[in-house]
Each structure stands twice: as C-alpha cells, then as structure tokens.
Kinemage of the C-alpha trace (Angstrom):
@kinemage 1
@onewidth
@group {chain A} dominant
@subgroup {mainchain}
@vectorlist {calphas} color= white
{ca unk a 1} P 36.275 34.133 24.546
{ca unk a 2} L 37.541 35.336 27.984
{ca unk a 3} L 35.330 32.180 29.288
{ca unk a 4} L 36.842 28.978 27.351
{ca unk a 5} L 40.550 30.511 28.190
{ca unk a 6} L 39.568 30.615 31.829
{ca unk a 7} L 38.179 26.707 31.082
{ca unk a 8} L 41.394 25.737 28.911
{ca unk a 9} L 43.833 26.912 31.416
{ca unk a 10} L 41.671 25.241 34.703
{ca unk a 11} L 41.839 22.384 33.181
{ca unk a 12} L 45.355 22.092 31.966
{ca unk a 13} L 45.618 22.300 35.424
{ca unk a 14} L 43.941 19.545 36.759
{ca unk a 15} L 45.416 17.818 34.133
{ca unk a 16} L 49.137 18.544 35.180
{ca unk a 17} L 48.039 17.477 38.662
{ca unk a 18} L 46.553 14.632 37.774
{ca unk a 19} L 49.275 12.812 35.546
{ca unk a 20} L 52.137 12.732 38.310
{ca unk a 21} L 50.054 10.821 40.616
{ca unk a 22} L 48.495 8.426 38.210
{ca unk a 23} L 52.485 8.229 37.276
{ca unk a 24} L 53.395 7.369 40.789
{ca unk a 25} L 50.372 5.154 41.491
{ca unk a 26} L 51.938 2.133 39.052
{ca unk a 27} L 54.777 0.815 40.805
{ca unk a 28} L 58.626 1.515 41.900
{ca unk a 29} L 61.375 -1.502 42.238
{ca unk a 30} L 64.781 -2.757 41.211
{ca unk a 31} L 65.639 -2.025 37.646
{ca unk a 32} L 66.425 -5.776 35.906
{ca unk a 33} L 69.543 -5.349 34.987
{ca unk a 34} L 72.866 -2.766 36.084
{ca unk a 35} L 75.126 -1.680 33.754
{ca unk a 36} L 74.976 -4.666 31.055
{ca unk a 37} L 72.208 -7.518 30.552
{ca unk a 38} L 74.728 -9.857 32.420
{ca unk a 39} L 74.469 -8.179 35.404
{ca unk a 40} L 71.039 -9.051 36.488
{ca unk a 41} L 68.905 -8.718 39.561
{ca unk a 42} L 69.880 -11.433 41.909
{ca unk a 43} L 67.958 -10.890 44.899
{ca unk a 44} L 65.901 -7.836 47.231
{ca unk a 45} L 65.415 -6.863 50.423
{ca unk a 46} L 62.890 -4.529 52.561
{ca unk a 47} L 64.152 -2.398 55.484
{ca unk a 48} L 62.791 -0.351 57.679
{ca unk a 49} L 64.785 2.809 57.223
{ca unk a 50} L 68.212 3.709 55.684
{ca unk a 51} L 69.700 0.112 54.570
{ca unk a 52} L 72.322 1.267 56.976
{ca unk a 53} L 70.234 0.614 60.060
{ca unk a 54} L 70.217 -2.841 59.260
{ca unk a 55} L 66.384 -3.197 60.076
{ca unk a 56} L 65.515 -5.875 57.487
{ca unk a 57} L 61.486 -6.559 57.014
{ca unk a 58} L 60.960 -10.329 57.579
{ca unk a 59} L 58.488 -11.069 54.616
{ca unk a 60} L 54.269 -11.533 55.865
{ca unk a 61} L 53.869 -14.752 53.264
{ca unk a 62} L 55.337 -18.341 53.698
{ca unk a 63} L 57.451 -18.244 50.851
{ca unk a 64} L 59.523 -15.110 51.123
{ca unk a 65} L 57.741 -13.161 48.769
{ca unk a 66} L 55.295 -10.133 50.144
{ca unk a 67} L 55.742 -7.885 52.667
{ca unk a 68} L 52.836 -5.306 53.624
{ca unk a 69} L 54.047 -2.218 54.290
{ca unk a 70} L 50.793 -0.624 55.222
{ca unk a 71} L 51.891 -0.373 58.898
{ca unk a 72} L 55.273 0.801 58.792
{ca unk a 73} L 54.163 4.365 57.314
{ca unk a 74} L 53.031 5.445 60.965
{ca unk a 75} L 56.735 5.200 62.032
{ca unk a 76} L 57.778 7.976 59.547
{ca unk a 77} L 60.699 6.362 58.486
{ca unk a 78} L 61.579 5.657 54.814
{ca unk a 79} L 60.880 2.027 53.894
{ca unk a 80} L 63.757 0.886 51.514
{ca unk a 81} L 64.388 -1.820 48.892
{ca unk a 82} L 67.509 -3.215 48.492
{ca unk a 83} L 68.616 -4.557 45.151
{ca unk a 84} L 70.872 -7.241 44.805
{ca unk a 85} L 72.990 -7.716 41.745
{ca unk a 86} L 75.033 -10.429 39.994
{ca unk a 87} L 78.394 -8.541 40.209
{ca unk a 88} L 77.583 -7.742 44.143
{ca unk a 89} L 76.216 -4.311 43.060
{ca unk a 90} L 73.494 -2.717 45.140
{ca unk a 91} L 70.824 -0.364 44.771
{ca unk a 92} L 68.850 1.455 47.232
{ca unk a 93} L 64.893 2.215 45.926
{ca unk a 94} L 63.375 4.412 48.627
{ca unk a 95} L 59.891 3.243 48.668
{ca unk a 96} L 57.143 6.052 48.436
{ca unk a 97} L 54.432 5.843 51.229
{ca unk a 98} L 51.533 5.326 48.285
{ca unk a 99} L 52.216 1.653 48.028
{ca unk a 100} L 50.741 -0.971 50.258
{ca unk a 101} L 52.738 -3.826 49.098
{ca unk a 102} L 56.222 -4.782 47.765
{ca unk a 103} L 56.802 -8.177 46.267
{ca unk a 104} L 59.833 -10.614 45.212
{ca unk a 105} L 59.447 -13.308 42.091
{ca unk a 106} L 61.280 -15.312 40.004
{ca unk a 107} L 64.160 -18.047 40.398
{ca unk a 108} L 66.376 -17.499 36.965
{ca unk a 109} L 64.731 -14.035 36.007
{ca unk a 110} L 64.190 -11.716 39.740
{ca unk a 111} L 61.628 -8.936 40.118
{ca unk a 112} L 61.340 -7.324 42.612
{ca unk a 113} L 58.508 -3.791 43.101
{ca unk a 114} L 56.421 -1.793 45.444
{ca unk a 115} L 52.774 -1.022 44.557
C-alpha cells in the first residue's frame, strides 16, 4: 500500500511539472481585441528590451512578417512585443526566451505571437 502512494504522489509530480511547460510551449502574443470588439489589433512590433529603449527588431523576411529571435537571448535582455490598437492603445507582451520565432499576419483581422 505504502508502495502505490509513494508511485501516486511521484507522479502527480511529474505531472504538475510537466503541464506548465507544455502550457508555455504553445505560444504568447497580442490579445485581438482591448476593451470592446471595436478596438482591435492594428499593428505589432519587436524590440530588443523595454519598449522604452526604442530598440525596434527590423523583421528577417521580405514582407515584414517574422523575426527570429533565436539570437537575441544571448544578450539577456527581455525581447518585447508591442501591440498596437485601434483607439492608440498599447500593450507590452514580454516575450519568454522558449520561443524561437514571433510572427505578424493579417491586413483587416492582425495577429500577431511568439512561438
């Protein structure tokens, strides 16, 4: 009896270890919308750093779109997305050093994530 406690709790463990880092390992951006469904995302940007640096990430694709941000976690500095919204709202998304890329789509509907 002792035994399958010793088993049930181990493993409860794991399993409470495990979850926040599958969790994490989806994706973090700019919620859609602020406040009402008429103030939607407008646009993003990637800095290097506090927004208030003002070290903006020129995109790595032809179209404005990707960035890789693989490199920038050797600087130890917080890579942050900016989120742009209809009513000139912003929101700062600190990006966690997991993800390798953070992307931009859409022309009438924006997304904009790190995974």
């Amino acid at each position: 009896m002792e035994t399958n406690i010793m088993s049930s709790t181990r493993l409860f463990s794991i399993f409470l270890i495990v979850i926040p880092a599958v969790a994490h390992a989806e994706s973090s951006g700019c919620p859609k919308f602020v406040d009402t469904p008429r103030n939607r995302l407008e646009n993003a940007r990637l800095f290097d750093g506090p927004v208030s640096d003002n070290v903006e990430l020129v995109p790595d694709n032809e179209n404005g779109t990707a960035w890789d941000v693989r490199g920038y976690r050797s600087s130890g500095r917080q890579t942050t997305l900016l989120c742009e919204y209809r009513d000139k709202n912003t929101i700062e998304v600190p990006i966690n050093r997991i993800y390798n890329y953070c992307y931009i789509k859409g022309r009438t509907t924006i997304s904009a994530w790190c995974e």
